[in-house]
N, C-alpha and C positions, 0 to 999 in steps of 0.2 A: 034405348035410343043411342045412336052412335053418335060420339063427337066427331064434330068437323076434322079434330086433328087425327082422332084415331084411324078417320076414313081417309082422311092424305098419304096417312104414311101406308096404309090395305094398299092405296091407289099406288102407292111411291114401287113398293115392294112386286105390286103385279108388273107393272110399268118397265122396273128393274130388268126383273125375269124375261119379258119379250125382249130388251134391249139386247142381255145377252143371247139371246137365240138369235137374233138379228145379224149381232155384229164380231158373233163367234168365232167366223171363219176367219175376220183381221185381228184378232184382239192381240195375235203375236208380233202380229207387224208394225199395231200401233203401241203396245209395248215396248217395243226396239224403236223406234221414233223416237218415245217422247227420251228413252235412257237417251241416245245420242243426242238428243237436244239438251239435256242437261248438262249432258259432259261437256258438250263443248258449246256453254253457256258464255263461259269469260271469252271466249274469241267471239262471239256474237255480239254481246256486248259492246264491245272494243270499236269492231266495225260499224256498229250500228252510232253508236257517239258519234264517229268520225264521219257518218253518211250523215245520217239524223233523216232516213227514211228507211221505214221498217219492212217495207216492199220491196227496196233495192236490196236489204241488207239479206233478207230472206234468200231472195234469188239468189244472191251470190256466194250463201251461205252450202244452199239446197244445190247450185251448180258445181261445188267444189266436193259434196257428197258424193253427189254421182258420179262425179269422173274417180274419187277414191275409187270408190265400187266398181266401177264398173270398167275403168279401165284396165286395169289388172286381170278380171275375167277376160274383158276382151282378146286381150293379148295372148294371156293363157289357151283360151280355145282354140286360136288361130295356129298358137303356135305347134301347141296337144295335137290338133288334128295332122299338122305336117310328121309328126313323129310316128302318132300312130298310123299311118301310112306304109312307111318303112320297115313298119313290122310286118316279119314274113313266117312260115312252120321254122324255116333255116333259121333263122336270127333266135327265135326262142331255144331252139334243138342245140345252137351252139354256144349260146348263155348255161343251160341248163346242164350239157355235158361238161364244161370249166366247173359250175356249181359243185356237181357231182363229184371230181376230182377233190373240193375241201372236205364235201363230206367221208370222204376215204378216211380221214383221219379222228372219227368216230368211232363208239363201239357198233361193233359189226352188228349186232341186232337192230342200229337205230337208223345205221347207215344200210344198211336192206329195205327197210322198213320206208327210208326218201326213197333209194331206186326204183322199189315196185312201184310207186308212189309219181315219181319221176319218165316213169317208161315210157317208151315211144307210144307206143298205144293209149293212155294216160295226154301224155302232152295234144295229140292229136284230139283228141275228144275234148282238152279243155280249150283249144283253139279255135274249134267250130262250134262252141259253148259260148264264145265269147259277143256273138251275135244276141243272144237271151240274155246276157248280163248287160248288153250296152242299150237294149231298148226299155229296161224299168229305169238305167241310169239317164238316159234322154228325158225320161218324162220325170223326174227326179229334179231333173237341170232344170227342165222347165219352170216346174213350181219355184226354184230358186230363184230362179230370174225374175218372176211374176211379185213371189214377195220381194225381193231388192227393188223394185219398181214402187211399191205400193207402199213400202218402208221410207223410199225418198218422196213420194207424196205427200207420204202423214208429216213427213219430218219437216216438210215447206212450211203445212199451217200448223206445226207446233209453235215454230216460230214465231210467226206471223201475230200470231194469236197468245202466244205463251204468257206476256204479264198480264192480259186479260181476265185467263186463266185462271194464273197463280192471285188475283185480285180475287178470284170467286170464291175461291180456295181458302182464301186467308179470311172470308167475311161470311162461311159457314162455317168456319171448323172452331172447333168449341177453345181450341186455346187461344191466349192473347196474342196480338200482333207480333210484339216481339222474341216474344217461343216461335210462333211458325215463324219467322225471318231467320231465326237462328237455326232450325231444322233443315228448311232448304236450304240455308248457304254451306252446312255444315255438309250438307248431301251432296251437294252440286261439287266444293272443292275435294270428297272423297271418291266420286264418281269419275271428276274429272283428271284427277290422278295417277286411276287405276288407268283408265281410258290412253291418256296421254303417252304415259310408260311403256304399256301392252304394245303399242303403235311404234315406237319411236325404237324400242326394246326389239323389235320382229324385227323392223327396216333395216338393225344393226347386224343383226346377225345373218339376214338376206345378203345385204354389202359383203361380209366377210365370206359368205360360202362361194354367192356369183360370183362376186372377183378372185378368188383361188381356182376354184376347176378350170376356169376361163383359161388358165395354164396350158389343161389338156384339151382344149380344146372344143369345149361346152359354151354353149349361149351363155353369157353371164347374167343376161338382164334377164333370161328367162325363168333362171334356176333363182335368181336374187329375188324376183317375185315369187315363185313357189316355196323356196325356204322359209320367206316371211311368212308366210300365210299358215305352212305347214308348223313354223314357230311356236306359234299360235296354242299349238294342244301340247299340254305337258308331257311330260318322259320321254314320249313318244315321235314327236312333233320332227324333231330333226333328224331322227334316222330316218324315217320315212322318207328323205329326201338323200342323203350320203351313201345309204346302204346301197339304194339300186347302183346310184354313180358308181360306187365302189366294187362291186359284181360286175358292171360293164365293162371297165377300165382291165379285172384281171379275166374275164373270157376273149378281152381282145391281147393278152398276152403280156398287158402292163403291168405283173404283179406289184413291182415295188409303187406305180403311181395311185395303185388300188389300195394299200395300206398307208400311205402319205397322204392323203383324202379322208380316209375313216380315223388316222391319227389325230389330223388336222381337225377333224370335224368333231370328235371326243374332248381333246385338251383343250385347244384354242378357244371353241364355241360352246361348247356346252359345260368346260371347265369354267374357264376364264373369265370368257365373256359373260356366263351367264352368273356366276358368284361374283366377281371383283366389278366387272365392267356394270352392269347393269344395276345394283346401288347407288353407282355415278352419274348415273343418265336417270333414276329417281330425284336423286340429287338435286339436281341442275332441273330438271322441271319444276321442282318446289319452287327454286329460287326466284325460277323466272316468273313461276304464279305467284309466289309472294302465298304461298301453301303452306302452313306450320300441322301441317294431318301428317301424324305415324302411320307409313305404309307399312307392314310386316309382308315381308316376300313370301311365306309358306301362309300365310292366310289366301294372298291373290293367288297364286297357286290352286290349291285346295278348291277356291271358288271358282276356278276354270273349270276345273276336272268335274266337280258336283254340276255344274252347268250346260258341261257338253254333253254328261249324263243326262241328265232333265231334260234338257230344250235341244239337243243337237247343235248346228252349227253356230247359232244365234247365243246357244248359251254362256258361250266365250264373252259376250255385253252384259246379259242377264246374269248370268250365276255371279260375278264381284257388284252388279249394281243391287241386288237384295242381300248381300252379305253388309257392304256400305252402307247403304237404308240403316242395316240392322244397328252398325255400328256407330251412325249418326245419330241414332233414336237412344242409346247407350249414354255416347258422350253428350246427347240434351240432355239426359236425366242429371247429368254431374255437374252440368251448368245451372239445375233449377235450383 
């Protein structure tokens, strides 16, 4: 005969299982909810004291989300689509023969090896290719747009709901009250952190790129959104964004503003800003949080990169909020 408990928990475990086959298709987006809800817990907080309605604070919380997100896209496509427009066979044919002029100063096996590579015949074929690469990337966007959507949904009644929650939370789980209070706070201030930094850390280096090409004569607010965003992914993150500027600038004949760009963009930003300057702007978030948690920069790091791997573009949240978890679960042990 079966006990009553053994049959709950048979019942809990089948139960379990349907859930996730249920609610498998969100589980990333409500994943990414609830991390953003955590990080940016003490501003919720803050607001909600000073409202002292959990409905208002929510909304206002969940409206400043969305315009994060979503205005920056907005702007991005609108502005994307005007460029891509102007692109012609000409404009690529006269990018690509400048190109071809640096690679002259290669060895001649590698530098052949672009030309063939580079050839007219080549370029034309990849230009009327570009039609098949932009209709999996439209339905790409799509999906992204649908989970940013569904991501600021979850993230409304995380809120809304979240000491409810973490009530339920603390009144199953096998440790004492004040072990799990010290887990979550320790979670929430390494999350929030990471979170703050990553944010505030991209915004700075966007400012410094948009406002310099703006020189030559580049949208600044465009490219200051794009750099931030492109920030975002390590090693790689900022050229993605100077290289092209910087090939444009010397196919239209501006060699020297093309090397004062990618100069700028090497020493200033990715030396400077990102070793001296951005320590400082840790710094000063600590302070303001009233935060005593050791960030190590090559740990956050590491956890972007393991992240973007994993989860794609989301893992940039995910990959530092389960390394933090991890680290949080760490330094509880050192507190018991």
């Amino acid at each position: 005969m079966i006990s009553s408990n053994a049959f709950l928990n048979i019942l809990f475990i089948i139960i379990t299982y349907f859930m996730y086959i249920t609610y498998q298709p969100f589980l990333m987006d409500i994943v990414v909810a609830i991390l953003l809800a955590i990080s940016l817990s003490k501003v919720y907080s803050i607001l909600d004291k000073k409202i002292n309605n959990r409905y208002i604070s929510s909304t206002i919380m969940t409206l400043a989300l969305g315009f994060l997100l979503f205005g920056p896209l907005f702007y991005f496509i609108t502005e994307a689509a005007g460029l891509i427009n102007k692109v012609t066979p000409n404009t690529i044919h006269l990018v690509v023969g400048k190109i071809n002029e640096l690679f002259a100063y290669l060895p001649e096996v590698i530098s052949k090896k672009v030309e063939e590579y580079l050839s007219a015949n080549n370029l034309n074929l990849i230009y009327q290719n570009l039609a098949s690469f932009i209709a999996p990337l439209t339905a790409k966007s799509a999906m992204f747009l649908k989970d940013m959507i569904l991501i600021v949904i979850f993230y409304f009644f995380t809120l809304l709901y979240g000491k409810d929650i973490l009530k339920f939370l603390e009144n199953v789980s096998p440790l004492e009250k004040r072990k799990s209070e010290i887990l979550i706070r320790d979670t929430q201030e390494v999350m929030g952190l990471v979170f703050y930094s990553a944010m505030f850390t991209a915004l700075f280096e966007g400012l410094l790129f948009g406002g310099f090409i703006q020189f030559y004569g580049f949208d600044g607010v465009f490219f200051t959104v794009m750099y931030a965003f492109a920030s975002l992914i390590p090693v790689i993150g900022g050229a993605i964004m100077w290289l092209p500027v910087s090939l444009y600038l010397y196919s239209t004949g501006d060699t020297k503003g093309a090397i004062i760009v990618a100069l700028y963009s090497i020493i200033v930003i990715s030396v400077i800003a990102d070793t001296f300057v951005k320590p400082l702007i840790i710094d000063m978030i600590k302070k303001r949080m009233h935060n005593e948690i050791e960030l190590n920069s090559m740990l956050v790091f590491f956890s972007i990169v393991a992240g973007l791997s994993s989860f794609g573009f989301w893992g940039v949240i995910i990959g530092p909020a389960i390394t933090s978890l991890f680290i949080s679960i760490l330094k509880f042990y050192k507190k018991l």
